[in-house]
N, C-alpha and C positions, 0 to 999 in steps of 0.2 A: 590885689586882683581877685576877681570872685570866680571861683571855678565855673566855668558855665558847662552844659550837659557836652559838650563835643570836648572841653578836658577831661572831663571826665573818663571818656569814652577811650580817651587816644593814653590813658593812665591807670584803667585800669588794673590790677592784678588778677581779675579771676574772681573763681575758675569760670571757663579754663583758664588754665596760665599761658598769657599769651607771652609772645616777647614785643620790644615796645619797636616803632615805626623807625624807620633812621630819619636823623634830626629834619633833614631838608624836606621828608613827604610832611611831617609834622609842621614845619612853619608854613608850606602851604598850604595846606590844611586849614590853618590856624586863620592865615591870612584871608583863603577865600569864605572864611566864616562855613564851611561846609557842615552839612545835616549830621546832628551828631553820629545818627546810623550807619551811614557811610562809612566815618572815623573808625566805627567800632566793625565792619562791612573788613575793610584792607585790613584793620590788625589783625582780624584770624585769617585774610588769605596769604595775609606774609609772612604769619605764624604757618600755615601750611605749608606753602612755598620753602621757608627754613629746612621744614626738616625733612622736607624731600630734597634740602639740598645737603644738610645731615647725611642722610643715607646715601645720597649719590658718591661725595666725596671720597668713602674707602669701597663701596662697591664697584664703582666706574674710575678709577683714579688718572684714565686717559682722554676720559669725556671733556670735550675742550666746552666750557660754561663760564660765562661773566656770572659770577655770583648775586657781583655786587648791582649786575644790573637786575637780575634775578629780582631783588628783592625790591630793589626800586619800586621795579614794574608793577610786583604782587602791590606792593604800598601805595600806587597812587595807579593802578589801570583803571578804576571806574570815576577817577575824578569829576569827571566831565557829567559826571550827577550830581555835581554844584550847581552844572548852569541847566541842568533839564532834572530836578528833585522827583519831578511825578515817574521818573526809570528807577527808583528807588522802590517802591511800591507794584510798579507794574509795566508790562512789558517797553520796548523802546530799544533801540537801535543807536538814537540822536546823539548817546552823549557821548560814544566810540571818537568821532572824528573831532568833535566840542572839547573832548578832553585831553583830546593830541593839541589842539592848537591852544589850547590853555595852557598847556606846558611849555609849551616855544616862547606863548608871549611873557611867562614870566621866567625864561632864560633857561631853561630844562630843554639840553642838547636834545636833537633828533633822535639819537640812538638808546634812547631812554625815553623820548615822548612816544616813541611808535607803540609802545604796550599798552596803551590808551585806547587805538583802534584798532591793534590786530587783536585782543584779545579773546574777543569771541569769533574772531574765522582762522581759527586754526588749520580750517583745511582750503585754505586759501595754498597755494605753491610758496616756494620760496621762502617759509617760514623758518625762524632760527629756532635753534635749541631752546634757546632762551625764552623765546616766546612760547612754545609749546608747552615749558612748565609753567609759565605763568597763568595760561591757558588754563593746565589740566590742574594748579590750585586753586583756581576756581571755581572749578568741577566737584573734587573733591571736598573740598570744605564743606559743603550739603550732601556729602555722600553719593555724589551723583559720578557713574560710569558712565564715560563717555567712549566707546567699545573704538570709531576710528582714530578721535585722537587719542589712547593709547597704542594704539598701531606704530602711529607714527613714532612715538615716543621709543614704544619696545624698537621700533630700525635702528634709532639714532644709538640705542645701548647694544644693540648686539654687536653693530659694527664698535663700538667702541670698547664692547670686553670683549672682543673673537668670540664671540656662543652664538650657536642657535637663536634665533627670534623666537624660541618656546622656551625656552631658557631665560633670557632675557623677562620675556611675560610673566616665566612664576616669580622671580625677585620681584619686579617691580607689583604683582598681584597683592604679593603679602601685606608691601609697604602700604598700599593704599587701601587695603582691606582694612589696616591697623588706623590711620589715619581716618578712614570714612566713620570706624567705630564711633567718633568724637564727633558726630557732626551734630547731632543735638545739641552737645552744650554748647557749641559755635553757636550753633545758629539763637539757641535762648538766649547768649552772650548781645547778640546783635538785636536780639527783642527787645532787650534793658533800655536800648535807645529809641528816642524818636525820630521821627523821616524830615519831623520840622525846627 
C-alpha cells in the first residue's frame, strides 16, 4: 500500500509529538478518504484534549468525565469537513450538523456523534463536561482564550474540587498557558498537510 499524504498525517511523530488517533476515528478517517489536513487538524486537538485530561485526572480526581468519549470527540469533531473541505480553509458552520450525521450513518453511537455539532456552541445550555473540553481543545490548540467558555469550564472544577471559582481559574490558567505555548508547532504541524 502507498502511503498517501492523510497517512502520513494521521502517523506522524513529530514534532510536536503528538499521540496517535484511536483506531476507530482512524479507520474512518481512512474510510471517508478525508483532507489530509484534517487528519493532521484532530491529531493535535486530541493531543490537546489528552493532556488536559492528563492533568484533570490527579487535579480533579471527583470530576465525573467519559474520557474515552473525551478523546473520541477531540478525534473526529470536525469530521464533517469531509463532506464540506472549503470549512477547512475558511469560515462555515456546515459541517457541525454534516458531521453528526456522518457518524450515525456509519454506526458511531449518538453520545459520541454529538461532538461533531456541539463543538463550536459551547455556550449553548445543557452542555456536558465532556463537550466543553472538547470545545476548549480546540480553542487552545491555536492558543486562542476563549474567556466564557473557560468560565464554564472553571464552574464545572470548582464544584468538583470544593474551591473557589478563582482557585479553580489559576490551575486550570496555568495548564492552558502551558499548553497554548505549543500552538505554533501545532499549528505548522497542520501546515505540512494539504486541505486537498
Amino acid at each position: 500500500m502507498i502511503a498517501t499524504a492523510l497517512h502520513r498525517a494521521l502517523a506522524d511523530p513529530g514534532p510536536p509529538a503528538l499521540r496517535p488517533l484511536p483506531p476507530r476515528a482512524v479507520e474512518l478517517l481512512l474510510t471517508l478518504d478525508a483532507p489530509p489536513r484534517l487528519g493532521a487538524h484532530l491529531r493535535a486537538v486530541h493531543d490537546v484534549a489528552a493532556r488536559l485530561l492528563d492533568w484533570l485526572r490527579p487535579a480533579y480526581p471527583r470530576l465525573d468525565v467519559d474520557h474515552d468519549a473525551v478523546l473520541f470527540g477531540a478525534a473526529t469533531h470536525d469530521i464533517g469537513k469531509t463532506i464540506h473541505p472549503e470549512e477547512l480553509s475558511g469560515p462555515g458552520s456546515r459541517h457541525e450538523p454534516a458531521g453528526r450525521e456522518l457518524l450515525l450513518r456509519h454506526g458511531v453511537p449518538a453520545e459520541l456523534a454529538r461532538f461533531a455539532a456541539s463543538h463550536a456552541g459551547w455556550d449553548r445550555p445543557a452542555m456536558s463536561t465532556e463537550e466543553l473540553l472538547v470545545s476548549l481543545a480546540d480553542k487552545i490548540l491555536k492558543g486562542r482564550r476563549e474567556p466564557g467558555l473557560e468560565t464554564l469550564v472553571v464552574g464545572r472544577l470548582a464544584v468538583a474540587g470544593n474551591e473557589q471559582p478563582w482557585e479553580a481559574f489559576m490551575r486550570l490558567d496555568d495548564v492552558l498557558d502551558g499548553i497554548g505555548a505549543e500552538a505554533d508547532a501545532r499549528l505548522a504541524f497542520q501546515a505540512r498537510y494539504p486541505t486537498g
